[in-house]
C-alpha positions as a printed Julia matrix, in Angstrom:
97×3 Matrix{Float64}:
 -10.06   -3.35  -12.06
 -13.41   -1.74  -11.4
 -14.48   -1.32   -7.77
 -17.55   -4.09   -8.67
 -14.82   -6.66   -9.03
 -13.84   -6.78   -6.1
 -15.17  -10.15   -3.75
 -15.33   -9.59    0.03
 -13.67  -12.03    1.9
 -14.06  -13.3     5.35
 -11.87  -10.72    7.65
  -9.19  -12.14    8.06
  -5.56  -11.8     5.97
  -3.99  -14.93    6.78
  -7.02  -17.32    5.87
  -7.89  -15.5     2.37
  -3.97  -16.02    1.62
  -4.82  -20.09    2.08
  -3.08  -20.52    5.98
  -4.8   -22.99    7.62
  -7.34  -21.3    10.13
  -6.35  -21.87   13.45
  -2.96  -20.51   12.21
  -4.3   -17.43   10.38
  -6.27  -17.08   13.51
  -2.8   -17.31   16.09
  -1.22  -14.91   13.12
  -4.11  -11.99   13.48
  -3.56  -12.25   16.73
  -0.04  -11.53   16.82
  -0.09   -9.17   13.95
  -2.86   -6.89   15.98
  -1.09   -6.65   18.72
   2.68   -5.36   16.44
   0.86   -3.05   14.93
  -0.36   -1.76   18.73
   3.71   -2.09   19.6
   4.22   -0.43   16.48
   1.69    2.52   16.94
   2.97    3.2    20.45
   6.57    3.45   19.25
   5.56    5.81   16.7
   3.32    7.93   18.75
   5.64    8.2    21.1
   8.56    8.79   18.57
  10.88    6.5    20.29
  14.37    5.51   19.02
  14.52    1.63   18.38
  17.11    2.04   21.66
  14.44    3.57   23.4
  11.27    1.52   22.55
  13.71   -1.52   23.55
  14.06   -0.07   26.87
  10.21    0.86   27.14
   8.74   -2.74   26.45
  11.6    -4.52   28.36
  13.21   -6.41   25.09
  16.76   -5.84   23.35
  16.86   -3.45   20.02
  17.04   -6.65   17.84
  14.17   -7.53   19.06
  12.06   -3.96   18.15
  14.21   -4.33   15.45
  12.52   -7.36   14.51
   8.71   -6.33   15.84
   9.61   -3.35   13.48
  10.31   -5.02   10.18
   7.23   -7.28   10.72
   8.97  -10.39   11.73
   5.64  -12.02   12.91
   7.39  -15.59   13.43
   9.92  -14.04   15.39
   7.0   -13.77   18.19
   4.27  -15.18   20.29
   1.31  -14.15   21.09
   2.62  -14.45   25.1
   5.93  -12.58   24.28
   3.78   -9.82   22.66
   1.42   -9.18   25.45
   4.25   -9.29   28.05
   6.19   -6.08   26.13
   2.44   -4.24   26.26
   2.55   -5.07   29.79
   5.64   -3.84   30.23
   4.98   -0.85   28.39
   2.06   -0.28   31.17
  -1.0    -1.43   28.68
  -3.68   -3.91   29.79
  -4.64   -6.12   26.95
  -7.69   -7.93   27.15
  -9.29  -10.84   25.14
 -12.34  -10.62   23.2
 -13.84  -14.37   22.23
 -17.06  -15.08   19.71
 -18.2   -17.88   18.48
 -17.23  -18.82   14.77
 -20.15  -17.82   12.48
């Protein structure tokens, strides 16, 4: 495939792979903040033991966070290990386009 075939699409994973949007929304959501979780574990190269202890869950759960188990989590249980983990997360709302 030649670099010309490729057809832009509208930013977001979830709704190019057909989820409904206010789902594919909820799902970016969640998936942009594990991959923050994620980065901080990595930066900080913490043991799955460790990270557990860090954003106040049990190793299953990094475990899960870890192998991309987005269903396994909510937007509220995501923010609350960041907080945890001494992070602020903030918001950022536009209007749909």
């Amino acid at each position: 495939m030649a670099i010309t075939d490729i057809t832009p699409r509208g930013g977001n994973v979830f709704v190019d792979l057909g989820i409904e949007e206010e789902e594919a929304a909820n799902l970016k959501v969640r998936s942009t903040l594990m991959i923050e979780i994620r980065k901080v574990i990595e930066l900080r190269g913490l043991r799955q033991t460790e990270a557990a202890e860090v954003f106040g869950v049990s190793q299953p759960r990094i475990s899960d966070l870890v192998r991309g188990k987005i269903d396994q989590f909510t937007i509220d249980s995501l923010v609350n290990m960041l907080r945890h983990a001494g992070f602020h997360v903030e918001v950022t709302v536009a209007a749909l386009a």
